[in-house]
C-alpha positions in Angstrom: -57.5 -91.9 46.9 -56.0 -95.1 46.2 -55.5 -96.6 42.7 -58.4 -98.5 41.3 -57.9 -101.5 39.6 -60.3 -103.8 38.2 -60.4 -107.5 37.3 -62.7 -109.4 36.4 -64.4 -112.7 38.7 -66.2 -115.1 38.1 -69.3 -116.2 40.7 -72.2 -118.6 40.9 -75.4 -117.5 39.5 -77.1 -117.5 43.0 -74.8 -115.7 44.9 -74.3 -113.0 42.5 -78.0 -112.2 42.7 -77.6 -112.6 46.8 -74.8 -110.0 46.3 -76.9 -107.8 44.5 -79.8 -107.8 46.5 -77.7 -107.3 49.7 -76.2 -104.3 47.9 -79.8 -103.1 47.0 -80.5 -103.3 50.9 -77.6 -101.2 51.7 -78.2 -98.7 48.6 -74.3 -99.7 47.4 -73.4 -100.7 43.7 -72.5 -104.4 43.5 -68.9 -103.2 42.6 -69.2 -101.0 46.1 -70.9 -104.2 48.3 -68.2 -106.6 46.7 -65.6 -103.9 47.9 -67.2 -103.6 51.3 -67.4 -107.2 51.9 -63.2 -107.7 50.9 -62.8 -105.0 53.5 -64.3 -105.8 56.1 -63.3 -109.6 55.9 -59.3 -108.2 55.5 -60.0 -106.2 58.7 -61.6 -109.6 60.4 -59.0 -111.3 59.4 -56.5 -108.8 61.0 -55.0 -108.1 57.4 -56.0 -104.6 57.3 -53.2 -102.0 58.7 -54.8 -99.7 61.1 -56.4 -99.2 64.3 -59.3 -101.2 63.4 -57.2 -104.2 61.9 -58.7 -106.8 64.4 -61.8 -106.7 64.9 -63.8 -109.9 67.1 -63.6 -110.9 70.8 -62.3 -108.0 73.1 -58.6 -108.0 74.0 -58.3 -108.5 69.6 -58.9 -111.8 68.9 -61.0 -112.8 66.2 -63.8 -115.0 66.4 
């Protein structure tokens, strides 16, 4: 496994408790969903090494 690091952030009020909730949904920590979400936007934004790097329009394009 990777090296973990943390840091800390600092967020609006109302989208932390969006965050949470959303995490809730998808029975994730927040630390996990806040993870998930930075993933998945790196691989979107082609940033992500790997097969799944671009992900969007076929033929790799992003949206």
């Amino acid at each position: 496994m990777a090296e973990r690091k943390s840091f800390l952030i600092r967020i609006d009020a109302q989208t932390l408790d969006l965050v949470k909730e959303w995490a809730d949904d998808e029975f994730r920590s927040l630390n996990g969903q806040v993870e998930y979400l930075l993933r998945e936007a790196l691989k979107r934004a082609g940033r992500l090494p790997g097969p799944a790097a671009r992900v969007g329009k076929p033929g790799g394009e992003p949206e």
